[in-house]
C-alpha distance (Angstrom), angle and dihedral (degrees) to the residues before:
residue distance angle dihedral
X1 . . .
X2 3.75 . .
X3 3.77 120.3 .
X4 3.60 129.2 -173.2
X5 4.27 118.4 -144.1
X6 3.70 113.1 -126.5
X7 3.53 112.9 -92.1
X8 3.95 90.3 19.0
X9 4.05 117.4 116.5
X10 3.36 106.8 -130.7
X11 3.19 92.6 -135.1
X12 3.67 81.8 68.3
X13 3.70 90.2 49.6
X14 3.36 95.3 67.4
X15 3.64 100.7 31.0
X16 3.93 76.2 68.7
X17 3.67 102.1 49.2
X18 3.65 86.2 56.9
X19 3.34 98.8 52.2
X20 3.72 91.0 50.9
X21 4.37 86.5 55.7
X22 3.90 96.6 -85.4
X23 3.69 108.9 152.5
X24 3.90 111.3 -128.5
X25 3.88 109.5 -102.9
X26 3.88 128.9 -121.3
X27 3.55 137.9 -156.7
X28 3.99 108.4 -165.9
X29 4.16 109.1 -155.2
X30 3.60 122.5 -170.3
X31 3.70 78.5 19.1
X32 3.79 108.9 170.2
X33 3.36 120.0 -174.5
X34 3.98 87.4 -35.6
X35 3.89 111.5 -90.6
X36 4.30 89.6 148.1
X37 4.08 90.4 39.4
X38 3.53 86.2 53.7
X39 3.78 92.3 52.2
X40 4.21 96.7 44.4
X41 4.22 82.7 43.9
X42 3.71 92.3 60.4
X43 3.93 90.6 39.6
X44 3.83 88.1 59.7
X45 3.00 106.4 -89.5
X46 4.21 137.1 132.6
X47 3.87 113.8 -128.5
X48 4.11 100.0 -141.3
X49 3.94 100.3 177.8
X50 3.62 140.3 -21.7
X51 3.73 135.0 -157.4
X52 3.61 126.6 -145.8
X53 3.51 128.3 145.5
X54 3.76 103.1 -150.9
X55 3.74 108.0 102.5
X56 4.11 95.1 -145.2
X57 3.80 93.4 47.0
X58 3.93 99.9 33.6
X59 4.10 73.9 62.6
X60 3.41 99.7 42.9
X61 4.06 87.8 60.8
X62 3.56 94.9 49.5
X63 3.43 87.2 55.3
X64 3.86 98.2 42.4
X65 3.78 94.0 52.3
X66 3.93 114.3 15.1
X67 3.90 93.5 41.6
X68 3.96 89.7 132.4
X69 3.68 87.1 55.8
X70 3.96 128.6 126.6
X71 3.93 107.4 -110.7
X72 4.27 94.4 -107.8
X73 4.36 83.2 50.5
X74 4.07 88.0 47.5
X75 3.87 94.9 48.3
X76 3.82 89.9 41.9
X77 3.81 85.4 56.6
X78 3.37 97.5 39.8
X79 3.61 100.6 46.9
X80 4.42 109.6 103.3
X81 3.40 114.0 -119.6
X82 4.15 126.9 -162.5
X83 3.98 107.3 -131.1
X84 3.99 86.7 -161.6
X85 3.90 89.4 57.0
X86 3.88 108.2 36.2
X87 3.86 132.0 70.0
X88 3.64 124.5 -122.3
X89 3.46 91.4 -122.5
X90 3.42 101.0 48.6
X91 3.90 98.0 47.7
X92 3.93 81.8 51.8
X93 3.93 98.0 48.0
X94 3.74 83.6 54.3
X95 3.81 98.4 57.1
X96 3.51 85.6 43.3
X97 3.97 97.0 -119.3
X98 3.68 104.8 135.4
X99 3.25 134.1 -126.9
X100 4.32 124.8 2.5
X101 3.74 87.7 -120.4
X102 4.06 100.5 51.5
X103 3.68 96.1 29.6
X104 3.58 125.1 76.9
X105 3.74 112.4 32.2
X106 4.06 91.3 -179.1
X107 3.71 126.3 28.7
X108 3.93 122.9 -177.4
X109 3.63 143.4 178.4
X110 3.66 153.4 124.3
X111 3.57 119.7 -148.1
X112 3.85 110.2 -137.1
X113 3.77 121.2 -161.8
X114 3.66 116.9 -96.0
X115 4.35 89.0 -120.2
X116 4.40 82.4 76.5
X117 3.77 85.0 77.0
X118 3.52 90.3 56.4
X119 3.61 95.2 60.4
């Protein structure tokens, strides 16, 4: 969980956990079954959370990058979630990140129209 000392930016927060080895953090939206995670992973970096509300592919990233996972952490991340309907906060409380502020430190996505599925 990420907190942020009073009077501290937390931009400066995590400017320090960086400098102290912390990977930067990423929240993948519109995730799919994690082609861009997979890309930020192998730059370095640690893939948090994603959102995707596809059942089959909100799976398929759990099992792409939280294989190791207990089963309540797998079904967390493999639960589909509707960006349009959920709050920030809430989706973040969930994974157990912290506040919206101190959380994320990267989030990605590109929403793809719902005719890609139908090949």
């Amino acid at each position: 969980m990420t907190s942020v000392q009073p009077g501290r930016s937390v931009l400066a927060a995590k400017i320090a956990r960086m400098g102290r080895g912390g990977m930067p953090r990423v929240l993948d939206l519109f995730a799919g079954c994690g082609g861009l995670s997979l890309g930020f992973q192998a730059a370095g970096f640690k893939i948090v959370a994603a959102i995707e509300n596809d059942p089959l592919a909100a799976e398929s990233h759990a099992l792409n990058f939280f294989k190791g996972s207990n089963a309540a952490e797998m079904r967390l991340h493999a639960k589909p979630r509707d960006i349009v309907r959920e709050e920030p906060k809430d989706i973040l409380s969930e994974f157990g990140l912290g506040h919206v502020e101190g959380a994320i430190d990267v989030s990605l996505g590109v929403p793809l129209p719902v005719a890609t599925r139908r090949g």
